[in-house]
ZAKOL-986308 format. One line per 4 residues: their letters; for each residue x, y, z of N, C-alpha, C, O, CB. Coordinates in Angstrom, 3 decimals, padded with zeros to 6 digits. Glycine has a CB too. Layout:
a = X,Y,Z,X,Y,Z,X,Y,Z,X,Y,Z,X,Y,Z ~ ...
***
This chain:
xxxx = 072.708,073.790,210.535,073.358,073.526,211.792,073.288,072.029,212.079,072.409,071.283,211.646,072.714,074.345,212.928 ~ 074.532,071.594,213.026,074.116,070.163,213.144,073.794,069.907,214.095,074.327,070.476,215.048,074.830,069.279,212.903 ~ 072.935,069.088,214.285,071.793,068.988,215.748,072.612,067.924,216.830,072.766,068.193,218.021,069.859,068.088,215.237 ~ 073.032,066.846,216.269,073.438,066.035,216.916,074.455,064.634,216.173,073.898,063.775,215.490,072.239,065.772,217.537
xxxx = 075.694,064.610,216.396,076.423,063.775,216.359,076.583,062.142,216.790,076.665,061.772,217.961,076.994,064.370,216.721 ~ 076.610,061.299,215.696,076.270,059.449,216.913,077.392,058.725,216.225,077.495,058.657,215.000,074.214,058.131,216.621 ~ 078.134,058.249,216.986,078.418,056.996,216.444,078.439,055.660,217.247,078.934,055.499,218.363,079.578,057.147,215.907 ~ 077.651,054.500,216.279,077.227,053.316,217.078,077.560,052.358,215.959,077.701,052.419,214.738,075.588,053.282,217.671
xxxx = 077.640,051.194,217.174,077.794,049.877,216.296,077.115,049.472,216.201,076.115,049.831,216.823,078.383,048.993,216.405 ~ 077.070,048.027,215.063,076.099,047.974,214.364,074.761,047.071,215.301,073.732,046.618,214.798,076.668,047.357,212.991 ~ 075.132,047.008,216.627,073.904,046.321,217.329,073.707,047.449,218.399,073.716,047.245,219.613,074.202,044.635,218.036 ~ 073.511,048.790,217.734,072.843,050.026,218.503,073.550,050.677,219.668,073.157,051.677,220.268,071.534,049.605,219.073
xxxx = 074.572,050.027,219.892,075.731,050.303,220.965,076.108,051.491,221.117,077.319,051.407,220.911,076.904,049.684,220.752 ~ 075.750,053.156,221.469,076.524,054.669,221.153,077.898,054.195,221.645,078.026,053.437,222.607,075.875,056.260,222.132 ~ 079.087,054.769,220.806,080.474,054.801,221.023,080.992,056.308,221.085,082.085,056.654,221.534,081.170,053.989,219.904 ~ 079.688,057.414,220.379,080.182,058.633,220.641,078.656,059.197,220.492,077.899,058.930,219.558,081.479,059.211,219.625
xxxx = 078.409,059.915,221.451,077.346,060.786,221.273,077.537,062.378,221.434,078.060,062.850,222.444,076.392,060.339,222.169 ~ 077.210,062.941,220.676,077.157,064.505,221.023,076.129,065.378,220.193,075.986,065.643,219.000,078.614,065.155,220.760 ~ 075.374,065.757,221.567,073.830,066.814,221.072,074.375,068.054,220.618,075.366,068.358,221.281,072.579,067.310,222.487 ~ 074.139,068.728,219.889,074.195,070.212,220.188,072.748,070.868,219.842,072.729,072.098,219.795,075.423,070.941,219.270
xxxx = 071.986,070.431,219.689,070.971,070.871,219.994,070.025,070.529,221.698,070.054,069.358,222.077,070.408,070.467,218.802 ~ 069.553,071.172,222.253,069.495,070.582,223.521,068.337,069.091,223.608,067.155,069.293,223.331,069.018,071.905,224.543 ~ 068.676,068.026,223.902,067.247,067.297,224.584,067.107,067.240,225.900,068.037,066.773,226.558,067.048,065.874,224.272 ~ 066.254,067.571,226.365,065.706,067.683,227.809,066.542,066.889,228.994,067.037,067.329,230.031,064.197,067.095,227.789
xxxx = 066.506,065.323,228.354,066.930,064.580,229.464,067.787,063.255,229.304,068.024,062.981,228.128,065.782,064.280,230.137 ~ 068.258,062.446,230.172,068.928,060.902,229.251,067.914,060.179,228.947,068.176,059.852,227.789,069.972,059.752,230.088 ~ 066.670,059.588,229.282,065.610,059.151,228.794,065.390,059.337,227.275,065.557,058.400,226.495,064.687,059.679,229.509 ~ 064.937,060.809,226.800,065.046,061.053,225.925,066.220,061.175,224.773,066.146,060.831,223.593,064.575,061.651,226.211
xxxx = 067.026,061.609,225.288,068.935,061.349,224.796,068.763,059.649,224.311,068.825,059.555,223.085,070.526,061.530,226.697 ~ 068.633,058.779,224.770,068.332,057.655,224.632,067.377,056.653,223.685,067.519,055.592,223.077,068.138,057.648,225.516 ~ 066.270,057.680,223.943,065.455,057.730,223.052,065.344,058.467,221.405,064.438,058.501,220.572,064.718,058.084,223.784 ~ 066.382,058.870,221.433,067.131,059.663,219.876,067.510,059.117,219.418,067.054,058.883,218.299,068.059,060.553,219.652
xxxx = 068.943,058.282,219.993,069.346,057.383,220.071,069.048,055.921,219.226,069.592,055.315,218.303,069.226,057.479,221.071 ~ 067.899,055.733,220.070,067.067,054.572,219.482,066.314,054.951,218.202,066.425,054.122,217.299,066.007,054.070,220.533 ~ 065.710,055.827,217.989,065.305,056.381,216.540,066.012,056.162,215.698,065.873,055.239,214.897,065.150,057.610,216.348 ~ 066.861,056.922,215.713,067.743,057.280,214.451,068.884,055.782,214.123,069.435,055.607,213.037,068.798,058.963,214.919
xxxx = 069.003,055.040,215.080,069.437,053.904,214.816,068.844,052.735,213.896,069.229,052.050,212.948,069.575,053.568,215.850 ~ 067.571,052.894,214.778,066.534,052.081,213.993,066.219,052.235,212.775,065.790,051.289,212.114,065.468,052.128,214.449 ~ 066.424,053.804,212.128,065.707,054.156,210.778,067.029,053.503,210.412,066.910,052.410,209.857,065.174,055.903,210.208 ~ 068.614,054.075,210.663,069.420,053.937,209.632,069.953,052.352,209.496,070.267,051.990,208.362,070.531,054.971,209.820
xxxx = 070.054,051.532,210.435,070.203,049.926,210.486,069.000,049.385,209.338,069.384,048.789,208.331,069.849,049.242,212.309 ~ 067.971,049.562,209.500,067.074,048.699,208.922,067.402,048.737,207.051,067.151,047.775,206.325,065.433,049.277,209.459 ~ 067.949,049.951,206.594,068.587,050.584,205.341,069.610,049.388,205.243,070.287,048.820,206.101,069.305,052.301,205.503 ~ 069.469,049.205,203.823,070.272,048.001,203.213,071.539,049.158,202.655,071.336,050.291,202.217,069.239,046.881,201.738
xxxx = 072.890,048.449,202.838,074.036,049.348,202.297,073.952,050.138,201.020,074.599,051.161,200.791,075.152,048.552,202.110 ~ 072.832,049.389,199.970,072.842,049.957,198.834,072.109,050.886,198.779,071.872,051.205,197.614,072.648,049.292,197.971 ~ 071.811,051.255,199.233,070.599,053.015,199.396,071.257,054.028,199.739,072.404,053.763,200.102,069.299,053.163,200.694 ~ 070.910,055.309,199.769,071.847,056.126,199.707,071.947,056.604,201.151,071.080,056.158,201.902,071.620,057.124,198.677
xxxx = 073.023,057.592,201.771,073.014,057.586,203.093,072.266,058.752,203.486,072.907,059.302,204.382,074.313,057.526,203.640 ~ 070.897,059.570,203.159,070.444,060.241,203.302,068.955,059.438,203.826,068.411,058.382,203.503,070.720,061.042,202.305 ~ 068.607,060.614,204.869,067.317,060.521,205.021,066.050,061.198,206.052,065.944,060.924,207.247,067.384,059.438,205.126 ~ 065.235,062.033,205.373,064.717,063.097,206.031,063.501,062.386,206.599,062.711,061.603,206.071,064.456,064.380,205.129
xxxx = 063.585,062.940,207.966,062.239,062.273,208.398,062.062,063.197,210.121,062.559,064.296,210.367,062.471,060.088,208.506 ~ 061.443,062.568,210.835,061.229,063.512,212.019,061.346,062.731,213.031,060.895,061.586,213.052,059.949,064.264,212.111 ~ 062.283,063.560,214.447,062.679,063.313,215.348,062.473,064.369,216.091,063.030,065.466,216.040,063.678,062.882,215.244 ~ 061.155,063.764,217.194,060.092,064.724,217.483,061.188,065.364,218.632,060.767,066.492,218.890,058.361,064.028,218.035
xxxx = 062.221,065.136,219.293,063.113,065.562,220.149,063.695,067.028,219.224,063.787,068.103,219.816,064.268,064.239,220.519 ~ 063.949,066.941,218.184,064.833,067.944,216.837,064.031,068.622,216.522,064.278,069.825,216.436,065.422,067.354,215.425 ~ 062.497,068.020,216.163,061.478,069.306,215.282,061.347,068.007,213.934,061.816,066.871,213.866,062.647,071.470,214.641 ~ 060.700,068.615,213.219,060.529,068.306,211.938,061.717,068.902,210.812,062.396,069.924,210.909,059.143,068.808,211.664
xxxx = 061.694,067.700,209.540,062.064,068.068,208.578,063.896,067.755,209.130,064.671,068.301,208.345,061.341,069.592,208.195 ~ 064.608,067.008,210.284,065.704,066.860,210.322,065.732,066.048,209.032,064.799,065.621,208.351,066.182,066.390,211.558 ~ 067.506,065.915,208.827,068.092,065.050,207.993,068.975,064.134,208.703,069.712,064.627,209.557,068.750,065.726,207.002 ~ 069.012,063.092,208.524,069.964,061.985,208.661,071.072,061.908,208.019,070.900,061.470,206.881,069.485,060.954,208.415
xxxx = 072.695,062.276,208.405,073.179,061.485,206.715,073.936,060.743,207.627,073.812,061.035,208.816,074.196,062.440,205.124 ~ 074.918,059.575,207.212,075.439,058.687,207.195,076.158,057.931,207.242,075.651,057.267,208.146,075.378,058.612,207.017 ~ 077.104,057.374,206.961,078.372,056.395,206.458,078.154,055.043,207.415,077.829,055.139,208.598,080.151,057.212,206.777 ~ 078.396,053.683,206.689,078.538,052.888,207.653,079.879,052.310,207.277,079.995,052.072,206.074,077.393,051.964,207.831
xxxx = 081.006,052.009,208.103,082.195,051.639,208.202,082.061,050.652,208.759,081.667,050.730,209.922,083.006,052.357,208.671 ~ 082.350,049.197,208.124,082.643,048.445,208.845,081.635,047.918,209.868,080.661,047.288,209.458,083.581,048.901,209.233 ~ 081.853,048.194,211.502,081.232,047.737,212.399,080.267,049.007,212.809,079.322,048.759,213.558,082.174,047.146,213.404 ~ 080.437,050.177,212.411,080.476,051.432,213.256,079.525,052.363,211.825,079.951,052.528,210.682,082.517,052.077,213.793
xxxx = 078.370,052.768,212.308,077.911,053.746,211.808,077.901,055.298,212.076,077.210,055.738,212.995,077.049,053.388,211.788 ~ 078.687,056.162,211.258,078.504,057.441,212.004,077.665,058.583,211.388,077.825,059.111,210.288,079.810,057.981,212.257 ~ 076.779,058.838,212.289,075.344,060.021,211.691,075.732,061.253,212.402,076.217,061.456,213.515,073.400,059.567,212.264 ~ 075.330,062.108,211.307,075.133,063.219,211.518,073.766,063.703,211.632,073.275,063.198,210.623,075.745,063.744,210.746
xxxx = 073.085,064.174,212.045,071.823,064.774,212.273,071.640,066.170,211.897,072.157,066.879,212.761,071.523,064.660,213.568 ~ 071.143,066.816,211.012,071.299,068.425,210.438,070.142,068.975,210.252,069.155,068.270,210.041,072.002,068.638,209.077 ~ 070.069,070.275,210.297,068.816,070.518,209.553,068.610,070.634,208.347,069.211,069.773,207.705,068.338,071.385,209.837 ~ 067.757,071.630,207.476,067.607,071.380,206.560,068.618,072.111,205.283,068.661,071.885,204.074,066.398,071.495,206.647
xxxx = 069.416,073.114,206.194,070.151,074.484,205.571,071.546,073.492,205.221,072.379,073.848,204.387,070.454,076.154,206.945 ~ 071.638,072.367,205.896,073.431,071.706,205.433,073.296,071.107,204.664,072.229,070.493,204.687,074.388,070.814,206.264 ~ 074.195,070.856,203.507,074.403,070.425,202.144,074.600,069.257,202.688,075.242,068.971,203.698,075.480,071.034,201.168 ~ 073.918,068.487,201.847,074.251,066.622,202.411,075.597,065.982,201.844,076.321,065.103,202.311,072.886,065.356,201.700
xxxx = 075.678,066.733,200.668,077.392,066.245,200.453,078.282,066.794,200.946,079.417,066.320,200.902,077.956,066.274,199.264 ~ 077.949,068.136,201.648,079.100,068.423,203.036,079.070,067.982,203.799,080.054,068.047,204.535,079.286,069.359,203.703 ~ 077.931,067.214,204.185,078.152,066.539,205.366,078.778,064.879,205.278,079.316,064.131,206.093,076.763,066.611,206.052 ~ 078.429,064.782,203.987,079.032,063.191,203.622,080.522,063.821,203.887,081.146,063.459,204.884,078.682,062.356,201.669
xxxx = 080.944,064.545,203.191,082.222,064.989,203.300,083.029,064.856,204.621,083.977,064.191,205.038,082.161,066.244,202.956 ~ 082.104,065.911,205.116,082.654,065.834,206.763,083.147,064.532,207.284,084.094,064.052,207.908,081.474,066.188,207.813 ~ 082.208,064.256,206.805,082.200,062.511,208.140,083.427,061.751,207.396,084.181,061.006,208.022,080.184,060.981,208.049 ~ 083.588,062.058,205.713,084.710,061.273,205.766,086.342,061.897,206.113,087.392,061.270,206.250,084.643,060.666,204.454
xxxx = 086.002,063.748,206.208,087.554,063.806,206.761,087.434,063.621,208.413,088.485,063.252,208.938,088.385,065.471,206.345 ~ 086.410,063.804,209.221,086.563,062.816,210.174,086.996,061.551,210.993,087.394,061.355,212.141,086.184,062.772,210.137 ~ 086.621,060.412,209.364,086.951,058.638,209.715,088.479,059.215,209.350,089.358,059.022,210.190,086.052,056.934,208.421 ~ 088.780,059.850,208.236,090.456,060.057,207.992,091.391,060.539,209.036,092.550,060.138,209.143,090.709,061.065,206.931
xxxx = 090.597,061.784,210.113,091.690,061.817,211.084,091.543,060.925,212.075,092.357,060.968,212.997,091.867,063.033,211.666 ~ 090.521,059.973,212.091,090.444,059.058,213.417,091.337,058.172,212.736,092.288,057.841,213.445,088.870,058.359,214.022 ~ 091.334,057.803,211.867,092.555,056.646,210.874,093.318,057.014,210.974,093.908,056.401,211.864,092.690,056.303,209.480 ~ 094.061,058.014,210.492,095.854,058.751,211.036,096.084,059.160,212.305,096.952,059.988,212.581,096.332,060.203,210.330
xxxx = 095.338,058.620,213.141,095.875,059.249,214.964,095.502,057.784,215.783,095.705,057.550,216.974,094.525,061.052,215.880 ~ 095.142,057.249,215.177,095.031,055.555,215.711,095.694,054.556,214.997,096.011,053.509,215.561,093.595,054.973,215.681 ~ 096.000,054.809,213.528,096.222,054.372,212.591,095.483,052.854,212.013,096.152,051.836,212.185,097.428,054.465,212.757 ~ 094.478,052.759,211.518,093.598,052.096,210.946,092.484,052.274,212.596,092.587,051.902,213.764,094.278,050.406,210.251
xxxx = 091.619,052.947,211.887,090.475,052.991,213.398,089.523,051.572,213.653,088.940,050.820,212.872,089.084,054.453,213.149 ~ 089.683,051.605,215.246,088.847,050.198,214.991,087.813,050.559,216.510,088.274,051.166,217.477,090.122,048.310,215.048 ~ 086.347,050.029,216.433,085.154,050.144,217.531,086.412,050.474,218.752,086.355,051.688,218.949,083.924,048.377,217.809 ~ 087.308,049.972,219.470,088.002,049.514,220.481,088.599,050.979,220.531,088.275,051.594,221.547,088.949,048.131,220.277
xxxx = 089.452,051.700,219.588,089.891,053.060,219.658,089.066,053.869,220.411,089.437,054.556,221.363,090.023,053.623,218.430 ~ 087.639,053.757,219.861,086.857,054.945,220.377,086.358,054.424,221.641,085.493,055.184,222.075,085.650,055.476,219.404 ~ 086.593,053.287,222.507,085.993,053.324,223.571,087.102,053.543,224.589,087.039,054.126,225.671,085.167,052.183,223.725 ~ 088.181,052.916,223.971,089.301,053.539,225.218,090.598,054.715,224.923,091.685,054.707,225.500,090.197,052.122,225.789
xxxx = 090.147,055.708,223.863,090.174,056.309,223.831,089.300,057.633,223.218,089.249,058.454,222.302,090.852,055.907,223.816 ~ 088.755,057.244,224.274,087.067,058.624,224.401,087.885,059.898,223.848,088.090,060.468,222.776,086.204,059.203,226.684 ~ 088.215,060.004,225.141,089.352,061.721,225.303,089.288,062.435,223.775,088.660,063.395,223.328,091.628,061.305,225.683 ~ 090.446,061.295,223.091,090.963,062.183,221.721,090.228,062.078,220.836,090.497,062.650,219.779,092.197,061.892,221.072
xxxx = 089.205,061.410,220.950,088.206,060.968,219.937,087.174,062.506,219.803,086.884,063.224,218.846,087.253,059.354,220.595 ~ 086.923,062.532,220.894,086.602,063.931,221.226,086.864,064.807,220.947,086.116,065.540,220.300,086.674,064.253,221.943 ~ 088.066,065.129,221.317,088.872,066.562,221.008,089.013,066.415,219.230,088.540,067.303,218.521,090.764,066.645,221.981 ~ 089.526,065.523,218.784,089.632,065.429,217.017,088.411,066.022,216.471,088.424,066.839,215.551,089.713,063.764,216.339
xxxx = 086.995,065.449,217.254,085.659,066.151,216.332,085.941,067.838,216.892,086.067,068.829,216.172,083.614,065.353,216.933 ~ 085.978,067.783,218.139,085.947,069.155,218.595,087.001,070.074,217.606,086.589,071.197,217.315,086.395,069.175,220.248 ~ 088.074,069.744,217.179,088.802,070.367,216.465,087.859,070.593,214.881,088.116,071.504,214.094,090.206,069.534,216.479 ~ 086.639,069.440,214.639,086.338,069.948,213.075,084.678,070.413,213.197,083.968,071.024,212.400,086.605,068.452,211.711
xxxx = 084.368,069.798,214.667,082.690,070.835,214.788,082.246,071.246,216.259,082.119,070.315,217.054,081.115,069.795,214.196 ~ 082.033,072.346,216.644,082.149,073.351,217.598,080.663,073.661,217.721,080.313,074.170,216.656,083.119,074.589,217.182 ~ 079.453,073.554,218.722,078.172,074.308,218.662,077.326,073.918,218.131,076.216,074.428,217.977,078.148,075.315,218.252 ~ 077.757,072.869,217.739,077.032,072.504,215.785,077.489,073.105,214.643,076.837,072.856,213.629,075.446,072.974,215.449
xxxx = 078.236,073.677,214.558,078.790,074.627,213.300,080.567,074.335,213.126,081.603,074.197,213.776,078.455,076.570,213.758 ~ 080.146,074.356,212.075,081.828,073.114,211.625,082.676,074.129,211.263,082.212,075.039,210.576,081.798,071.727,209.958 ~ 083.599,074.144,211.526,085.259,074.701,212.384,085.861,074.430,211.387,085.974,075.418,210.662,086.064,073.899,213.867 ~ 086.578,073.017,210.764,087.713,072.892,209.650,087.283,071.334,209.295,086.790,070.388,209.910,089.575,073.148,210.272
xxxx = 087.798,071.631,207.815,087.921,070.363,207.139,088.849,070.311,206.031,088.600,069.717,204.982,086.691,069.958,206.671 ~ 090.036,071.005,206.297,091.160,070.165,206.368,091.610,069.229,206.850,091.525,069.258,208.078,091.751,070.490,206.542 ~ 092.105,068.305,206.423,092.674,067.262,207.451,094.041,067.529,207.599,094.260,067.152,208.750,092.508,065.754,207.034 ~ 095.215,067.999,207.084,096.192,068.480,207.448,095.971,069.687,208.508,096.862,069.428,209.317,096.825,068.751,206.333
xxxx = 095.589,070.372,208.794,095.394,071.038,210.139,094.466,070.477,211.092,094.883,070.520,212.249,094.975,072.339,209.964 ~ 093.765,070.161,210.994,093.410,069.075,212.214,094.412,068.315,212.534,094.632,068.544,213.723,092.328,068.090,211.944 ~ 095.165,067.517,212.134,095.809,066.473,212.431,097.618,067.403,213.156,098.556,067.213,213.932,095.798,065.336,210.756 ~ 097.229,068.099,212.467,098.675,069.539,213.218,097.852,070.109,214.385,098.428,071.016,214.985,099.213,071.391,211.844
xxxx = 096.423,069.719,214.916,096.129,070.707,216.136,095.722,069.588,216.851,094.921,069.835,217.753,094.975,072.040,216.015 ~ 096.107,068.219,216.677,096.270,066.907,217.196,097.198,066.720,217.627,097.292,066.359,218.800,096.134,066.025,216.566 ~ 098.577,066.952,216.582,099.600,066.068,217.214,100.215,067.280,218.100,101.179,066.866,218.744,100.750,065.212,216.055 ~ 099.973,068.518,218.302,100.118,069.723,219.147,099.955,069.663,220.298,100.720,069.956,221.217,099.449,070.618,218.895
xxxx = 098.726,069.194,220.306,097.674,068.761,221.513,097.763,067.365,222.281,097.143,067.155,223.323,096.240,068.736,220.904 ~ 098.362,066.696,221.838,099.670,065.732,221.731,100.799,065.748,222.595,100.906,065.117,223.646,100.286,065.904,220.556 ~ 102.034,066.875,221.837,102.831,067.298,222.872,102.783,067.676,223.465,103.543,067.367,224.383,103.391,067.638,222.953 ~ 101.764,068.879,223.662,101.465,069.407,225.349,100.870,068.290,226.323,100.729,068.753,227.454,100.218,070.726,225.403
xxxx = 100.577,067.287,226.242,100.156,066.034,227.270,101.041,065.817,227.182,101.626,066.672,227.847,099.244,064.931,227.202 ~ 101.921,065.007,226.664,103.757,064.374,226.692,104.184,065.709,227.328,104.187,065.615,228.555,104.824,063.965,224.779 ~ 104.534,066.880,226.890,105.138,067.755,228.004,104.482,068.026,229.330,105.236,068.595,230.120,105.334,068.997,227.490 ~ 103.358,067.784,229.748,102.721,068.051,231.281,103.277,066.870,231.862,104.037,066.823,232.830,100.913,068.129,231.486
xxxx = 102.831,065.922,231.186,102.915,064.535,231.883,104.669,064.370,232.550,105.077,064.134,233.687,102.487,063.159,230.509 ~ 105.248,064.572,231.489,107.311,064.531,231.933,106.960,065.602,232.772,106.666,065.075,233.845,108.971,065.027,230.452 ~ 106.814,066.962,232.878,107.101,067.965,233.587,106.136,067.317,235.375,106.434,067.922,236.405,106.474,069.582,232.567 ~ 105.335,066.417,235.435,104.486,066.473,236.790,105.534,064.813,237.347,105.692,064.439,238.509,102.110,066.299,236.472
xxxx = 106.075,064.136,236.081,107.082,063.113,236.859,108.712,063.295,237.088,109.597,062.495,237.392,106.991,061.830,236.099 ~ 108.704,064.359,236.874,110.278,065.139,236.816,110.389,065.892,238.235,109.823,066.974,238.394,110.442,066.481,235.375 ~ 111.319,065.135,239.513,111.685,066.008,240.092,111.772,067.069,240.363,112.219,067.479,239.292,112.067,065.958,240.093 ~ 111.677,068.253,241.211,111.818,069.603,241.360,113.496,069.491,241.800,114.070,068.434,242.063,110.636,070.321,242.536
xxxx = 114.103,070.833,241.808,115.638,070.707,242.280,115.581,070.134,243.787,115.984,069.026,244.143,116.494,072.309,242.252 ~ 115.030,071.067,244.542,114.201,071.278,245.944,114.091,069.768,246.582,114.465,069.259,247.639,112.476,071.997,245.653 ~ 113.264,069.217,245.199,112.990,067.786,245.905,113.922,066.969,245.936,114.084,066.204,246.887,112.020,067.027,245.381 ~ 114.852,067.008,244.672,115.933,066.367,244.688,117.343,066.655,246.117,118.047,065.899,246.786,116.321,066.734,243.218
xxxx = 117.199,067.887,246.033,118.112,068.028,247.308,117.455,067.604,248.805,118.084,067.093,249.731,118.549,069.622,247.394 ~ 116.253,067.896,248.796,115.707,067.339,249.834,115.832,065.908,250.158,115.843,065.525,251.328,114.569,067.618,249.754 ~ 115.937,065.026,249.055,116.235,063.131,249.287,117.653,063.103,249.267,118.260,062.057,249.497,115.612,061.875,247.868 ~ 118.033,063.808,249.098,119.606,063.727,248.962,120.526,064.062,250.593,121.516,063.570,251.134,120.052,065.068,247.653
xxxx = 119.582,065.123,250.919,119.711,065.297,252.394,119.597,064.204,253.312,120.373,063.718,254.135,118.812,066.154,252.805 ~ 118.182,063.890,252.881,117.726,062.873,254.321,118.372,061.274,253.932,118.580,060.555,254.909,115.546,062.722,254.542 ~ 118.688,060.705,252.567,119.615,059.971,252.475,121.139,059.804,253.460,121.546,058.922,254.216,119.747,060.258,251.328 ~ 121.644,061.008,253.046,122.891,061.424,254.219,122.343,061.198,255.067,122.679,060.045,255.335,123.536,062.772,254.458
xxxx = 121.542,061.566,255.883,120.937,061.626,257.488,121.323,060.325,257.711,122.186,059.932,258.495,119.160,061.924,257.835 ~ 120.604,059.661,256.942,120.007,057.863,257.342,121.150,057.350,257.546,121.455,056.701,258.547,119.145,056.783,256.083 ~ 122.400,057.793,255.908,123.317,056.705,255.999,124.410,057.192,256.955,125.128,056.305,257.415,123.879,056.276,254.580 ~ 124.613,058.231,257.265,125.106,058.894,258.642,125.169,057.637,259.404,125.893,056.642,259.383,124.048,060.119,259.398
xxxx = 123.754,058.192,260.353,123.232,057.510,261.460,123.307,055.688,261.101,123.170,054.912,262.047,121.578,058.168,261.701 ~ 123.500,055.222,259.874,123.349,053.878,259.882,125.087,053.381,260.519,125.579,052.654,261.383,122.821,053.319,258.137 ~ 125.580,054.452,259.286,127.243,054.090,259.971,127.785,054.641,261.326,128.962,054.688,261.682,128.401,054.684,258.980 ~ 127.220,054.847,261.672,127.478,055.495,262.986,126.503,054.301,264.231,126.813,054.188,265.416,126.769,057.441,262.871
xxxx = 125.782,053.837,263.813,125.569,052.535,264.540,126.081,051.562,264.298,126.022,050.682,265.156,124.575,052.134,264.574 ~ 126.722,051.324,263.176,127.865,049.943,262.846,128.860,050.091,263.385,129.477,049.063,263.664,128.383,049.629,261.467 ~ 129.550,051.628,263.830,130.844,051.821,264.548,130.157,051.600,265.984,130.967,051.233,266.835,131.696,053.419,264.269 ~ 129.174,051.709,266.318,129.069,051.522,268.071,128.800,049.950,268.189,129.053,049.410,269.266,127.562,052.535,268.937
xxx = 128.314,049.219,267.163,128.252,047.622,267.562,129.095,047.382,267.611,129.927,048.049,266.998,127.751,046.647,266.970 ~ 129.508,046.200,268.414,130.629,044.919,268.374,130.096,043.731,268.238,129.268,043.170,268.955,131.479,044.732,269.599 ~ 130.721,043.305,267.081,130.517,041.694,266.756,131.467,041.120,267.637,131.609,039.898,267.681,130.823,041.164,265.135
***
């Protein structure tokens, strides 16, 4: 199962956090945080992205795995039952759908756009227990999820008939009453 989801830059910054295992509090949330940062930063790129050790918030015997991209490290936290090359896996059809829905992902994507950043993992891990890794259906329950925002959004700035006849009414009213005071002035 996976305990907990991070991704941070490379001066400890969280850009995405998500527990699914419970920690008590943000103190401690924070304090996970700071652990698991610390072990995996201090790791020179050439080592491998694994690493078991204990995070007294998790229990003993968690695993760490890895990837560092660029500016942005993203960990997975597991126990001991997940295959570490599924989880390498994961994380890279992950960076792949954050790359095809931003198109080249950069730190800045994931902070101002939290939302879909979200929903994309939510589409490939649920509870802690991973959902899909395809990336062609993820990226079809993206751009889905997609048009239904483009269709709410037109449908809540689109006139009703109602409303339209209603401005259409009180327009007449106005311009009525406007011409009907230009015929009572005399210049």
């Amino acid at each position: 199962m996976i305990k907990g989801i991070l991704i941070v830059n490379n001066y400890g910054k969280p850009r995405l956090v998500k527990f699914y295992q419970d920690v008590a509090n943000e103190d401690e949330q924070q304090n996970v945080i700071r652990k698991v940062f610390q072990q995996v930063a201090q790791r020179p790129d050439s080592f491998c992205n694994y690493l078991e050790g204990s995070i007294p918030e998790w229990g003993e015997k968690t695993k760490i795995i890895y990837r560092h991209y660029a500016t942005l490290y993203f960990i997975f936290a597991v126990d001991q039952q997940e295959s570490d090359l599924g989880i390498l896996d994961l994380i890279q059809v992950f960076v792949e759908a954050l790359d095809k829905c931003f198109e080249n992902v950069c730190e800045l994507d994931l902070i101002f756009h939290s939302d879909r950043v979200n929903y994309i993992l939510d589409e490939i891990v649920m509870a802690g227990m991973v959902l899909e890794t395809n990336i062609n259906h993820i990226l079809q329950a993206v751009n889905e999820q997609a048009k239904m925002h483009t269709t709410s959004i037109e449908t809540l700035r689109a006139p009703t008939s109602a409303q339209v006849s209603s401005a259409a009414s009180q327009a007449t009213d106005i311009g009525g009453k406007f011409l009907a005071s230009l015929t009572n002035n005399k210049y």
